[in-house]
N, C-alpha and C positions, 0 to 999 in steps of 0.2 A: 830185024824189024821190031821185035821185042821193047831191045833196048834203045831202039828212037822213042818209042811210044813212051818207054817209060822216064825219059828224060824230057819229053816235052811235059808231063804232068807233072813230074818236078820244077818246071820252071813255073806255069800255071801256077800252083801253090805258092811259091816262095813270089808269085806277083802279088796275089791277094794279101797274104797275111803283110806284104809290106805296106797296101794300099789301107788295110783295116789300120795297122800301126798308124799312120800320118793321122787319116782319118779320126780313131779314137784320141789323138792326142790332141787335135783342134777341137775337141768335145769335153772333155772333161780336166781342160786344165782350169785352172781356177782363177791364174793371173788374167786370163783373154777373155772368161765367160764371166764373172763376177761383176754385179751393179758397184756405181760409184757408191761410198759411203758417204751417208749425208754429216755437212757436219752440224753438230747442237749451234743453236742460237742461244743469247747469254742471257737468261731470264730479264724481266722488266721492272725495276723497281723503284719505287720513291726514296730516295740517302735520307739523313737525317747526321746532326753531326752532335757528339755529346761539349757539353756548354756547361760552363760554371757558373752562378746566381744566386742571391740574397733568394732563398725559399721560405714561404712564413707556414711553420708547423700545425696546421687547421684538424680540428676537430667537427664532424658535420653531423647537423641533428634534426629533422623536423619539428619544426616550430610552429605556433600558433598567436597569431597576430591578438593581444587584449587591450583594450583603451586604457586609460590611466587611472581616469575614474568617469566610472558610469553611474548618472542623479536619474532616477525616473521624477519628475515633476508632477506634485500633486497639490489639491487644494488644501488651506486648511481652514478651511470656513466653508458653509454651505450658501449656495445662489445659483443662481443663474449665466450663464457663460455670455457677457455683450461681446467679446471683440475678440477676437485669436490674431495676435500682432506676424506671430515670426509663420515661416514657410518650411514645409519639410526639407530635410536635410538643408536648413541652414545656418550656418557658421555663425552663433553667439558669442558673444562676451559675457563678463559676469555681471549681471547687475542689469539686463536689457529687458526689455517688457516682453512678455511671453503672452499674458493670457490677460483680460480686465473681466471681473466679476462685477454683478450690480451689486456697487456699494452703499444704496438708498438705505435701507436697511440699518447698517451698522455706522451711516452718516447720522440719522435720527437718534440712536440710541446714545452715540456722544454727544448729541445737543443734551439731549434731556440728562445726562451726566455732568454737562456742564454748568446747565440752569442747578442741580441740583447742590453742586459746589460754591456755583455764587449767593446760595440762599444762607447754606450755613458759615460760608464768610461772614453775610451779614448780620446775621445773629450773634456767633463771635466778637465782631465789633460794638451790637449793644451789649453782651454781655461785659463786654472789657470797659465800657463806657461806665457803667451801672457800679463796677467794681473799684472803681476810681470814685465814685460818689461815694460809696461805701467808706473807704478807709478814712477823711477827714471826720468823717460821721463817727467814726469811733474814735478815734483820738479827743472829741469833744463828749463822749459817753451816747451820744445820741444810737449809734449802732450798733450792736452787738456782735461778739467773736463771732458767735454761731452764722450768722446772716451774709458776713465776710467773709468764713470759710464755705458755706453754702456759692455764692456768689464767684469764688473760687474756682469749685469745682464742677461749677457747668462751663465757666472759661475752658480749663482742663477736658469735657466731654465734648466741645464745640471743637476744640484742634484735635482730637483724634477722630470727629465725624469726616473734618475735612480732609486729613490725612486718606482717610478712608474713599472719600470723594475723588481724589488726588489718581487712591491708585485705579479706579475703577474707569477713569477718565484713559491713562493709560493705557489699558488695557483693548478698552475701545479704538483708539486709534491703533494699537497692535492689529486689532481684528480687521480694521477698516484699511491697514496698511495692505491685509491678506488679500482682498479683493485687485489688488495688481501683482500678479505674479511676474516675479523674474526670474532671471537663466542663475540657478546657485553655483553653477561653473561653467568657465567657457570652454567648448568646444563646439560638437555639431546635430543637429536635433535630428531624433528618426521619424517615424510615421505619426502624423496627429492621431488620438486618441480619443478625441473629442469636435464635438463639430460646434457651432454656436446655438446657442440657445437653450443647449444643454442644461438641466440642472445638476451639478453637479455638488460633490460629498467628501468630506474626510477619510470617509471608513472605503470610498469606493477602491474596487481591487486592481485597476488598471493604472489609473491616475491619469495626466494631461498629454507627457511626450516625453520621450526617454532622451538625455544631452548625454554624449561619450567625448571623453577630451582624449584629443587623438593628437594632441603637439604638449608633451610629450607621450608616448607610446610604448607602450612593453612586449614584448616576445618571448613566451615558455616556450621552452625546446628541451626534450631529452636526450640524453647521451649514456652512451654506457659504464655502468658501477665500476669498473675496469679503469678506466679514465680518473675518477673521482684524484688519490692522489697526485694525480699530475698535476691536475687541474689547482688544486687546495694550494701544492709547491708555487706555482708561478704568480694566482691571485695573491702569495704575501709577498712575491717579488716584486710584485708590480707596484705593491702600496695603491698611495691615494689615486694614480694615474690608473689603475684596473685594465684589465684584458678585453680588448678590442672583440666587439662582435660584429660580423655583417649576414643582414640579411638580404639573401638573393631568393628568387624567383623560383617556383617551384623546378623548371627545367633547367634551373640553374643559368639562363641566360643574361640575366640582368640583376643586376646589384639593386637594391631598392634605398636602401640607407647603411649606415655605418652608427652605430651605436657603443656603450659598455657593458662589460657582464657586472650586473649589479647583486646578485646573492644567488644561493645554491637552496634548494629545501633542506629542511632538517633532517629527512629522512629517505632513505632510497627506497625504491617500488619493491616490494620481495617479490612480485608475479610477477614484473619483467626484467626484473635487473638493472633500470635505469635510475639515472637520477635527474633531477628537474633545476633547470636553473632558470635565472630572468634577466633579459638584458631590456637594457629602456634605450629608447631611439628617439632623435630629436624631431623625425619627421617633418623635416621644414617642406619637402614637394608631395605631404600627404600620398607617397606611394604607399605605404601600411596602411591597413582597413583592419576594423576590429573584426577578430571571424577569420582572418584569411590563412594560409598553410603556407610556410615560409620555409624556406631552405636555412635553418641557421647556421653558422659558421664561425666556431670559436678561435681566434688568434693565440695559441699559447706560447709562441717563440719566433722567432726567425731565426732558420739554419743559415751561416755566411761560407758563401763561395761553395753549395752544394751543384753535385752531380745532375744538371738534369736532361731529359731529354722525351721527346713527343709519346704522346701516353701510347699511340699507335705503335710504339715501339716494342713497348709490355707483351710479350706470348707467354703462354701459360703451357705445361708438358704438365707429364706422369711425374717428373722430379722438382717440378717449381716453376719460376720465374724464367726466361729468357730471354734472349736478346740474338736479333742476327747480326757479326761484326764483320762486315766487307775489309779483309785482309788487303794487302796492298797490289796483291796481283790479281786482286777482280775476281776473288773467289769468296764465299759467305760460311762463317762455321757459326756455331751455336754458341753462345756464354750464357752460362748462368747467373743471374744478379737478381739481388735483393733490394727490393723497391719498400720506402720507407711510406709513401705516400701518391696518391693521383690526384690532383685537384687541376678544375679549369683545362682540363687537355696538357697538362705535364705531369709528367713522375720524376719524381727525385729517385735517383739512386746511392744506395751509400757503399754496395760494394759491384763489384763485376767489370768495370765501364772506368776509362778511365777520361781525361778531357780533350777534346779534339779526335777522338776516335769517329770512325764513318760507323753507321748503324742503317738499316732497312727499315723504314719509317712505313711502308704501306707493298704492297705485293708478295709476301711472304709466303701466299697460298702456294704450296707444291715444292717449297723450296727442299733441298736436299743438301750434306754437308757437302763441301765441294764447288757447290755449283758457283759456275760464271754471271755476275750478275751486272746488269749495262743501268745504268741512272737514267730514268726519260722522266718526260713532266708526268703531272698526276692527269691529266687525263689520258695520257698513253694509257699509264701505271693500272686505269680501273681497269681496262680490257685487256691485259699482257694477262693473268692466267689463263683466260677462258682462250684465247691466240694461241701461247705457249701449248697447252693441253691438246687442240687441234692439230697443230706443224707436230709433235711429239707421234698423235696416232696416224696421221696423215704420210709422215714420212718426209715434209716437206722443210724447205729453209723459208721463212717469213723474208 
């Protein structure tokens, strides 16, 4: 009886541990229990492809727009102000009436200059007459040397009265000229200074209205002492033809004109290190205004058939410059390159990059060596980090 009992518990046993065996095996195998692995989606990026190009080697400096020449206009006689001809801010020439003084004044004092000239004319004439009676008179004895010479010399005191007369006549229409003011250069007037009826003065401290000639126009801009040799080498390259300057817009959006560098200062700033140069601009669409803050833009060269490629391209690290270079199988590593210049939304490169290479022009955020990276448009391109970054924590395939 025993030994049934104890065979059926033997069997008992060896039922369970074989039912836990199946059992734990459908539980902790790994092939049967384990989630799918998701697979990575291939980052989003804007390409970009490296190009070869004429690059012209710019030096950039803020500048300040100054007229060419700035007249304050003033009187130079004293009166009364009848007429103010021209209009603020408007475009003179040289030589155009600006202001008219009452000239009653310095019209009366040339008559009575002139009465006073044809008086001693006429005296002149008798004396020159009287002197002619004289000399027969003496040839006959009837007149004496002394009476001749006397007779002479008032001739002689009659032509340097009138001399005198002469300049004093001048001088009045000088004055009486001053009562019409003109523009002594052309360009464009600022704010009147005076209003009519005014009296106005020589010694006054304002004067009539300020004219700035703004065709042509110059532009100071400084750049750094560092430059200076380069600069000095190309200006004797250049000769008579001079290095091209342009002035753009403070945001650098727009070109305002194209001008030449016309001279350097003699002397560099020791407080900041720059030195000061001047280009003159022809200003024919008056975008230059005296006063205004210019972006200037020295030309010293043109690089031929330089490396260049989207400034977006430019990342900066702990070791320098780089570049993302999308290898051939859709994967992105890092190169190092050295950028010679950025202007205008390009960088020249002179080493790292070679021509026709693919590069990552915009998406670069989160990138890692390695990574798979798929070319979509830019406006995919703005939202693929903030995407990528989500499906990465999310777990998900986009």
């Amino acid at each position: 009886m025993r030994r049934k009992l104890l065979l059926a518990a033997v069997g008992v046993v060896a039922g369970i541990s074989s039912s836990l065996f199946v059992l734990g095996t459908d539980i902790f195998d790994p092939v049967s229990s384990a989630a799918p692995i998701p697979v990575v989606p291939p980052v989003a990026v804007a390409e970009a492809t490296v190009t070869r190009q004429d690059v012209p080697i710019e030096l950039d400096g803020l500048g300040r727009v100054q007229a060419f020449n700035t007249v304050t206009v003033r009187t130079q006689v004293e009166g009364q102000i009848q007429q103010i001809v021209f209009n603020q801010g408007q475009t003179v020439q040289r030589g155009d009436l600006l202001v008219t003084i009452d000239p009653r004044i310095y019209q009366a004092k040339l008559e009575q200059d002139q009465a006073t000239l044809a008086r001693d004319q006429a005296h002149l004439a008798n004396a020159q007459a009287n002197l002619n009676r004289y000399k027969p008179l003496e040839r006959s004895g009837y007149a004496t040397d002394q009476q001749v010479d006397t007779q002479q010399a008032m001739i002689d005191q009659l032509q340097a009265s009138i001399k005198g007369d002469q300049a004093v006549i001048d001088q009045d229409q000088v004055e009486l000229g001053y009562t019409r003011i003109t523009a002594p250069i052309s360009g464009v007037t600022g704010f009147r200074l005076v209003d009519e009826g005014n009296v106005v003065h020589p010694t006054d401290a304002n004067g009539l209205v300020t004219i700035a000639q703004i065709q042509p126009i110059a532009v100071l801009f400084t750049l750094p002492q560092a430059a200076l040799p380069d600069i000095q080498r190309q200006m004797a390259s250049a000769g008579a033809a001079g290095l091209t300057v342009e002035a753009w817009s403070q945001d650098g959006a727009t070109r305002l004109d194209t001008g030449k560098l016309e001279t350097l200062d003699n002397t560099v700033d020791a407080a900041s290190g720059t030195i000061t140069l001047r280009a003159d601009f022809p200003n024919a669409q008056k975008l230059l205004w005296p006063g205004e803050f210019v972006e200037a833009r020295l030309v010293l060269r043109v690089q031929q058939d330089g490396l260049t490629v989207p400034a977006a391209v430019v990342q900066r690290g702990p070791a320098g410059a780089f570049a993302w270079v999308v290898r051939s199988n859709g994967t992105v590593a890092p190169q190092p390159i050295h950028v010679a210049q950025m202007v205008r939304g390009t960088a020249l490169v002179t080493s790292g990059l070679t021509a026709g290479q693919t590069v990552v022009s915009d998406g670069q955020y989160g990138l890692q060596p390695g990574d798979t990276v798929a070319a979509r448009s830019p406006a995919e391109t703005t939202d693929a980090p903030l995407m990528n970054a989500q499906t990465d924590t999310l777990g998900i395939q986009p």
